[in-house]
C-alpha positions as CSV (number, residue, x, y, z in Angstrom):
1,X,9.7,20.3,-11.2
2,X,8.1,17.3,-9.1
3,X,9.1,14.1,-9.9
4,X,7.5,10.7,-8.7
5,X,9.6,7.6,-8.7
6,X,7.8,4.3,-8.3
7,X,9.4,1.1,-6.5
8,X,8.0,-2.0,-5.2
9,X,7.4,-4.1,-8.6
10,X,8.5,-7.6,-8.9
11,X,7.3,-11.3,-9.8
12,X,4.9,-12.5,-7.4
13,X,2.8,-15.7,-7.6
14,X,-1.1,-15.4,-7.5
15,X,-2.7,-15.0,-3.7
16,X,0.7,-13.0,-3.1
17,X,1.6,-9.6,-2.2
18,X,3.5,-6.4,-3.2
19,X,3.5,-3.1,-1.5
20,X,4.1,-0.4,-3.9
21,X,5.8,2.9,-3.0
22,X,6.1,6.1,-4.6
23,X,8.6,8.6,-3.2
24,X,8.0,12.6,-4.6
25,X,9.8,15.5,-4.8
26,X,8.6,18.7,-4.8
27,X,6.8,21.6,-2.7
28,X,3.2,20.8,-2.7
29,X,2.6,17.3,-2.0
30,X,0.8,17.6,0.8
31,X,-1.8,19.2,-1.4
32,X,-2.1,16.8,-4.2
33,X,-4.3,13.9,-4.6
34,X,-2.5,11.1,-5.2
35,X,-3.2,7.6,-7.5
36,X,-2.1,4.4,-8.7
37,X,-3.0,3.7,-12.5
38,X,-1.7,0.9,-14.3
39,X,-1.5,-0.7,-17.7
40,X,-2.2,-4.4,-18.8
41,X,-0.6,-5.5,-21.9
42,X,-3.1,-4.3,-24.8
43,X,-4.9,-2.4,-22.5
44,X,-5.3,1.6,-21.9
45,X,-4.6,2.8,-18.5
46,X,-6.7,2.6,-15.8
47,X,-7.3,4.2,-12.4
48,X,-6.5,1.7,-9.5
49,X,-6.7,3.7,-6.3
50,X,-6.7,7.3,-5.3
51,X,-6.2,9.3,-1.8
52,X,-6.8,12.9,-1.7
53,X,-5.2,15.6,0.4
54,X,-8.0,15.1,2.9
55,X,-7.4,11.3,3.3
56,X,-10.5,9.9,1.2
57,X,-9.9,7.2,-0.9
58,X,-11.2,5.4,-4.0
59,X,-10.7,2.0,-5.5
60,X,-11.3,0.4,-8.7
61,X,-14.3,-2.3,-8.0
62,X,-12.0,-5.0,-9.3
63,X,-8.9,-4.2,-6.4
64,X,-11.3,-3.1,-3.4
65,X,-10.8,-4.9,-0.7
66,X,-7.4,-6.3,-1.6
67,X,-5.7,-3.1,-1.9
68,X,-5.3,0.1,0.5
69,X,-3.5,3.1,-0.3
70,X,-2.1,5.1,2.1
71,X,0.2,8.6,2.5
72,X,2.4,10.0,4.2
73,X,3.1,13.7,4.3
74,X,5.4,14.2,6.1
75,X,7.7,12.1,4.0
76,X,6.2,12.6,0.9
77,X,4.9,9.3,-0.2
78,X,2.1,7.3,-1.2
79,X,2.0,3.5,-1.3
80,X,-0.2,0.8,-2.7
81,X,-0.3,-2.2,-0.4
82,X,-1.5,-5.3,-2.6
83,X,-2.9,-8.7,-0.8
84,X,-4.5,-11.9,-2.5
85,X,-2.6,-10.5,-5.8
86,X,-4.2,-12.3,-9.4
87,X,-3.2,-13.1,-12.9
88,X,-5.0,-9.9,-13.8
89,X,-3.2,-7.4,-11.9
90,X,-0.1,-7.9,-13.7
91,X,0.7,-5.0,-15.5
92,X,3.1,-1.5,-15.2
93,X,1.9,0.3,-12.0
94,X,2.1,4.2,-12.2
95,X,1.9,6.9,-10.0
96,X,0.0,9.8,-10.4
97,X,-0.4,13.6,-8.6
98,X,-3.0,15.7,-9.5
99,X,-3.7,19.2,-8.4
100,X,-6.4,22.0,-9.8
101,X,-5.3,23.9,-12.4
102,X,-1.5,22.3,-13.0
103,X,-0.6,19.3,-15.5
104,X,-1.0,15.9,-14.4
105,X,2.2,13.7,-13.2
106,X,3.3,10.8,-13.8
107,X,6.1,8.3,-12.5
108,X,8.3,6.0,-14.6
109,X,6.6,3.2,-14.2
110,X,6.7,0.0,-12.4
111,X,5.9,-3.9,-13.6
112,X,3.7,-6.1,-11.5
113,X,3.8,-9.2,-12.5
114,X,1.6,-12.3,-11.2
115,X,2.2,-15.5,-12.5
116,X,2.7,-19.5,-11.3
């Protein structure tokens, strides 16, 4: 079974940054597309940033050009580097693999929170 483990949360004040890492285990990973979602109080979960296998990326309009996702294969991680941080990205930061035809995954969790 893979399992993702997020780390990199914390309190940060607004204009900061957070890099977010997610370490996997597992066979595949090489040959997943990888994501960040997260989770505002009150809110559903929504799609921050993705990388596939190939390298492509996509961004939510509302974190492009403060964030960048990033992998690396060969040690089996993706992070989330977060710059010029606001009130609104505090929430619990998840990450996700996805490959054809197999169940999604899904880390623990981790909070992000931006506050003065």
């Amino acid at each position: 079974q893979v399992q993702l483990v997020e780390s990199g949360g914390g309190l940060v004040q607004p204009g900061g940054s957070l890099r977010l890492s997610c370490e996997t285990s597992g066979s595949i990973f090489s040959r997943y597309t990888m994501g960040w979602y997260r989770q505002a109080p009150g809110k559903g979960r929504e799609l921050v940033a993705s990388i596939t296998a190939g390298g492509s990326t996509n961004y939510a309009d509302s974190v492009k050009d403060r964030f960048t996702i990033s992998r690396d294969n060969a040690k089996n991680t993706v992070a989330l580097q977060m710059n010029s941080l606001k009130p609104e990205d505090t929430a619990v930061y998840f990450c996700n693999a996805r490959i054809a035809f197999m169940p999604q995954l899904w880390g623990q969790g981790t909070q992000v929170t931006i506050s003065s």
